[in-house]
N, C-alpha and C positions, 0 to 999 in steps of 0.2 A: 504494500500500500504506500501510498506516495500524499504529502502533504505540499501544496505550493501555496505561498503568502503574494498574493499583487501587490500589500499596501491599503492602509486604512485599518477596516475589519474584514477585507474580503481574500479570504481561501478556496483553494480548491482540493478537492480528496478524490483523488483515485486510485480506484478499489482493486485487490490484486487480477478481478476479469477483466478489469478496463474500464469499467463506468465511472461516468465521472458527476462529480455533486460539486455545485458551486454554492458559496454558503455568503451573503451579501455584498453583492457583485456590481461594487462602483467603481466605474473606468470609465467613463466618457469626460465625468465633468471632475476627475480625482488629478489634482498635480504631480500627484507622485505615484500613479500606476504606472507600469511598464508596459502597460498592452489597452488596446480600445474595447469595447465589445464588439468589433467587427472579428477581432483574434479569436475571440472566445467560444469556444460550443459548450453543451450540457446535456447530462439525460435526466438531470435533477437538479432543482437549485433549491434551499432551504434560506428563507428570510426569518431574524431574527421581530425585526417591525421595520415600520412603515415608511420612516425617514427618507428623506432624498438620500443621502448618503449611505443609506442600505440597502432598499428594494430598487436602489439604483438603474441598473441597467439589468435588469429582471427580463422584463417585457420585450426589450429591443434581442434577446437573448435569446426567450423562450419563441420567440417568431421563425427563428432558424429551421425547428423541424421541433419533433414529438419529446417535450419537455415537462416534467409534472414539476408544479412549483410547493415545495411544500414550509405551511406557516399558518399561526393559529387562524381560529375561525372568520372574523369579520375582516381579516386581510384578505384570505382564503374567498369570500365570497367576492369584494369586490373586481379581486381579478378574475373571479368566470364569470360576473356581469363582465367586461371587459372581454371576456372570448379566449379566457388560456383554460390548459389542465391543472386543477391546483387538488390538492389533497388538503382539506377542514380539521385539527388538532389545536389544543389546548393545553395550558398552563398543567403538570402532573401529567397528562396523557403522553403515552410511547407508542407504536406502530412498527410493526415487522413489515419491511421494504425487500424485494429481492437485493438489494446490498447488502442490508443488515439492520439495525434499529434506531428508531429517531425518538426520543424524550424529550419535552421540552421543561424548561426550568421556570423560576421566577428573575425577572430583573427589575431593577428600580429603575425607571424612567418615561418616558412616554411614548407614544407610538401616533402620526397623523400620518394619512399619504398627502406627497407634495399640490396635490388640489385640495385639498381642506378636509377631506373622508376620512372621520371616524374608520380606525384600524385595529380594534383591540386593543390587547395586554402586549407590552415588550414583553421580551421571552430572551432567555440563554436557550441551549439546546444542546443536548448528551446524544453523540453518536455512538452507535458502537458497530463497528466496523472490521472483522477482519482480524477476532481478536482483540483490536484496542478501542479504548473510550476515549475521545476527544470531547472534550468539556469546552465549547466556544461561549462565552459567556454575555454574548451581545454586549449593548450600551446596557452598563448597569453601575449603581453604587456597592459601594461595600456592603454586604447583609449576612450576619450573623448563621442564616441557613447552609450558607455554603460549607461550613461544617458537616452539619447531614449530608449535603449534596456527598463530598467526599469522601463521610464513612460508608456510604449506602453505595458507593461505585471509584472501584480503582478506576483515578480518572490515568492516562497516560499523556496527555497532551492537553494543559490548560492556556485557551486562548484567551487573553483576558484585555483588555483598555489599560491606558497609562496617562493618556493625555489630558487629565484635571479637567474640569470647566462642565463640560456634560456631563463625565464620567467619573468614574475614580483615576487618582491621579498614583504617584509610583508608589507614595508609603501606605494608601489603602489597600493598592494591587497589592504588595508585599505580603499585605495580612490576607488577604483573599487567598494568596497561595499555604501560606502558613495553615488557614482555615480548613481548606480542599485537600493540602499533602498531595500534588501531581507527583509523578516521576519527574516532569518537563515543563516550565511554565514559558510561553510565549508571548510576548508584550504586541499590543497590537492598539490601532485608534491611536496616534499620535503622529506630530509633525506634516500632516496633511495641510492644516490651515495652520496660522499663528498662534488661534485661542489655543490650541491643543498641541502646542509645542513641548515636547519632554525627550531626556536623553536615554533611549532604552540602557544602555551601558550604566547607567546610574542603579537603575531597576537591577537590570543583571547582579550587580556588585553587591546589593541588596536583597537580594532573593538570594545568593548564594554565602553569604551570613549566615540566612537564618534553615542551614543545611540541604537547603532545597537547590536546585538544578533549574537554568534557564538558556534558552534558547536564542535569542534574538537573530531573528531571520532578516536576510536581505529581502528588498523588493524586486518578487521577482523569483527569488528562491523558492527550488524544490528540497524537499529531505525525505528519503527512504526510513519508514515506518517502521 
């Protein structure tokens, strides 16, 4: 299985037959992706919520050919008023995918789409893929749950924000990892815009203090699973 980071929050996972899952896929309007979504295909994309900066380049993506989008419910609906395949799930609810398992989580923060639509609950979301559980944590705050989330599931790859302002900034991520215990923490949502300017290498430095293991990926970088 293969893990590739664009930049932002958006990953892509592909799975050891080849399929591949894009998991909130901004590239058209991101300054620091390495690719457009003209680059990009999917047989799956998983939105965290609603945001321009997440359900990004979704639509322009899943137009390409037979793509199921999957995200909680009232985002779920709007895009098949809109005309795609989307799979309907919620906050605690998990679903067996011919890849493997999606769960989604709780996160603190909000969810609109970029026309004004009511989109739900933000959400993290627990993969399990192949073996391993990727824990992406969408836009969220620090919360106390992520605890549970980690005794309830060896996470092996925690995708988590750094970039302050919306999200949690590096010494809450710290405790988020602290909280979860990943094998692998992955800083991600930083240095896009200004507001969200942070130095993952700080993070790094900091998460491996507190005996934990971090990643910090290029944009652009793939890594064998």
């Amino acid at each position: 299985m293969k893990l590739k980071y664009f930049s932002h929050s958006a990953f892509q996972v592909t799975t050891n037959s080849g399929t591949k899952i894009l998991i909130d896929p901004f590239f058209d309007g991101n300054p620091t992706s390495p690719v457009r979504s003209d680059d990009v295909n999917a047989d799956y994309i998983i939105l965290t919520h609603a945001h321009g900066d997440h359900l990004g380049d979704a639509m322009k993506i899943a137009k390409k050919g037979k793509v199921l989008i999957i995200c909680v419910n009232e985002l779920a609906n709007y895009l098949i008023e809109k005309g795609f395949d989307a799979h309907n799930m919620h906050i605690g609810g998990g679903y067996n995918f011919e890849f493997g398992r999606v769960k989604f989580t709780i996160a603190h923060h909000g969810s609109k789409t970029p026309d004004g639509q009511y989109a739900g609950e933000p959400a993290g979301v627990l993969l399990f893929i192949d073996g391993k559980i990727i824990y992406h944590t969408g836009d969220t705050g620090l919360f106390y749950d992520m605890k549970l989330i980690g005794e309830m599931n060896a996470v092996d790859y925690m995708l988590l924000p750094i970039g302050d302002n919306f999200t949690m900034g590096i010494d809450d991520a710290v405790k988020a990892v602290e909280l979860t215990n990943p094998k692998v923490a992955v800083p991600m949502h930083y240095n896009t815009f200004l507001l969200i300017k942070a130095n993952p290498l700080e993070f790094k430095e900091k998460v491996e203090k507190t005996g934990h293991k971090c990643r910090v990926m290029d944009f652009g970088e793939e890594l064998d699973l």
